[in-house]
N, C-alpha and C positions, 0 to 999 in steps of 0.2 A: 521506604520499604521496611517492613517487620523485619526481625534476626532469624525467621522461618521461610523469609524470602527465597536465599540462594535454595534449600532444600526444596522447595514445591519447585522452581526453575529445573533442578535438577532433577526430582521425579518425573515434569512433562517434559523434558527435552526424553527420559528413560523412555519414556510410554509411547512417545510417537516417534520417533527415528524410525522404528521397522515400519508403522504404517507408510511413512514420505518415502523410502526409500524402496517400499515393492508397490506403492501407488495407490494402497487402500486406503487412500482416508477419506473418509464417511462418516457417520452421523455419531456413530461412538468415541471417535476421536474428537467431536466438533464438542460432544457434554464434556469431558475428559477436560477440554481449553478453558469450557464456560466456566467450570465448577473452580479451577487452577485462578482463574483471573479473578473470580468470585472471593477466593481464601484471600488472595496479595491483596486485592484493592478492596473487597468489602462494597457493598450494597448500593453505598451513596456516594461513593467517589468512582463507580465503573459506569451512569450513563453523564458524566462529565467525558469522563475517557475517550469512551463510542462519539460524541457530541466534538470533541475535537477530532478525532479521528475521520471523521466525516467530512469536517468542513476543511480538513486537507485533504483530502483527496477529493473535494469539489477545487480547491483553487490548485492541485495537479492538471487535473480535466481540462480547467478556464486554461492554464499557459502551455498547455499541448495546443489547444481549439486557437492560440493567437499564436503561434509558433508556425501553424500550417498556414496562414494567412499571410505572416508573413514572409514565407515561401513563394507562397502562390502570388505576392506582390514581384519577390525578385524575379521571377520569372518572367512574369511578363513585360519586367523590364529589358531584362535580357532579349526580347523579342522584339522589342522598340528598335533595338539599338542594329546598324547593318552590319551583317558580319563584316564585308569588306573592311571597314571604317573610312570610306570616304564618305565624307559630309556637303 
């Protein structure tokens, strides 16, 4: 990060707090991030950024999507099995 980092950090945390906390954020807040991510990282290192950013939260998605599976395995083990437990 530049030495003009913490300052932009700190103008955008100034400028959107009131939007997040009475629930208006919308489209002027959204240029407001772009322009902010724009200054820190500069042109050719922000769709590397976005490019990993994506493909975590594609492999979030994938170990939610195998988390429910395997759920839905224990379960129906659990339904194998008789409650009583005689065998």
């Amino acid at each position: 990060m530049s030495p003009r980092s913490p300052l932009l950090i700190a103008l955008l945390v100034a400028l959107l707090l009131p939007a997040c906390v009475t629930g208006g954020f919308g489209g002027p807040e959204i240029l407001i991030i772009a322009a902010v991510l724009l200054l820190l990282f500069g042109g050719r290192k922000l769709p590397e950024l976005m490019r990993g950013m994506g493909s975590g939260i594609s492999e979030f998605k994938k170990g939610l999507r195998e988390g429910e599976k395997d759920d839905e395995e224990e379960a129906a083990k659990k339904k194998e099995i008789p409650a009583g437990g005689d065998e």
